[in-house]
C-alpha positions as CSV (number, residue, x, y, z in Angstrom):
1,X,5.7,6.8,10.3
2,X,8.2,5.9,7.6
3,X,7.0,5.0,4.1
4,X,8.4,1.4,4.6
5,X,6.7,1.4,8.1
6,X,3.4,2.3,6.1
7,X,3.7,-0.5,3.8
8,X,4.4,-3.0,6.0
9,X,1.2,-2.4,8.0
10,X,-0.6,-2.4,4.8
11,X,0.9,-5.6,3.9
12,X,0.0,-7.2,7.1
13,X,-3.4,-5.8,6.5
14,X,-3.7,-7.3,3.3
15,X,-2.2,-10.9,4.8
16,X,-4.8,-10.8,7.8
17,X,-7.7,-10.6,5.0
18,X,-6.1,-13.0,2.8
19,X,-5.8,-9.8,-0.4
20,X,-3.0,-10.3,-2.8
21,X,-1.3,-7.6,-4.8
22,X,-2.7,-8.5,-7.6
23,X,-6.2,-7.8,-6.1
24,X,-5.4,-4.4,-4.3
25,X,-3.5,-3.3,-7.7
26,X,-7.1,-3.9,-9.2
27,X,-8.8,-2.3,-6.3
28,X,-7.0,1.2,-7.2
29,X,-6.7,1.0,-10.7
30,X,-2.7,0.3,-10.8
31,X,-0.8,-2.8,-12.7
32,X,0.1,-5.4,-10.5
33,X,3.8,-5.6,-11.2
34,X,3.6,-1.4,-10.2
35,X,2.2,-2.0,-6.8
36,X,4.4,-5.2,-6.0
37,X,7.4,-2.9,-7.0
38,X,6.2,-0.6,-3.8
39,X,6.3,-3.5,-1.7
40,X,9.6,-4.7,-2.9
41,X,11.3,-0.8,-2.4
42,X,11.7,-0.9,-5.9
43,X,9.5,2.2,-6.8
44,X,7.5,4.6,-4.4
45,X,3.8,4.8,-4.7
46,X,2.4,8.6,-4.4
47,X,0.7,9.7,-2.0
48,X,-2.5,9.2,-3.8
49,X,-1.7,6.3,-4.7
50,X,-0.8,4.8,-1.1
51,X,-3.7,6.8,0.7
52,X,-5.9,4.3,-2.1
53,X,-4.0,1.3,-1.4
54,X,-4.5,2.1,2.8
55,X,-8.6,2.4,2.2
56,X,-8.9,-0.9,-0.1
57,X,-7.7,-3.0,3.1
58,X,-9.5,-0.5,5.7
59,X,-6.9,1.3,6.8
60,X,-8.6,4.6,8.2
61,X,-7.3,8.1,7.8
62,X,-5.3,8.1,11.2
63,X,-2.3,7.1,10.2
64,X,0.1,10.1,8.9
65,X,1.6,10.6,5.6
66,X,4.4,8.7,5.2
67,X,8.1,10.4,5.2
68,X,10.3,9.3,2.4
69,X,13.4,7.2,3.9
């Protein structure tokens, strides 16, 4: 799974429970203009960083870390 790939199914986690980027970005402790950026392709998150974003919206450990594309 590619790092965009991850995101999106984030995203479409986030969608399905209503969560904006603003509140996942206060979730993990991140600005919310940082964490939009990820979504946009502007900036990459680390891995840290996306493996906190995955377990706000409930996203267990069973998807692989993301590739860089």
């Amino acid at each position: 799974m590619t790092l965009d790939e991850t995101l999106r199914e984030i995203k479409a986690a986030m969608d399905k429970q209503d969560r904006t980027i603003r509140s996942v970005a206060l979730a993990i402790g991140k600005h919310e203009q940082e964490v939009g950026q990820w979504f946009k392709g502007e900036h990459r998150p680390s891995f840290a960083s996306l493996s906190a974003l995955a377990a706000v919206v409930g996203l267990g450990t069973g998807w692989r870390r993301a590739r860089r594309t």
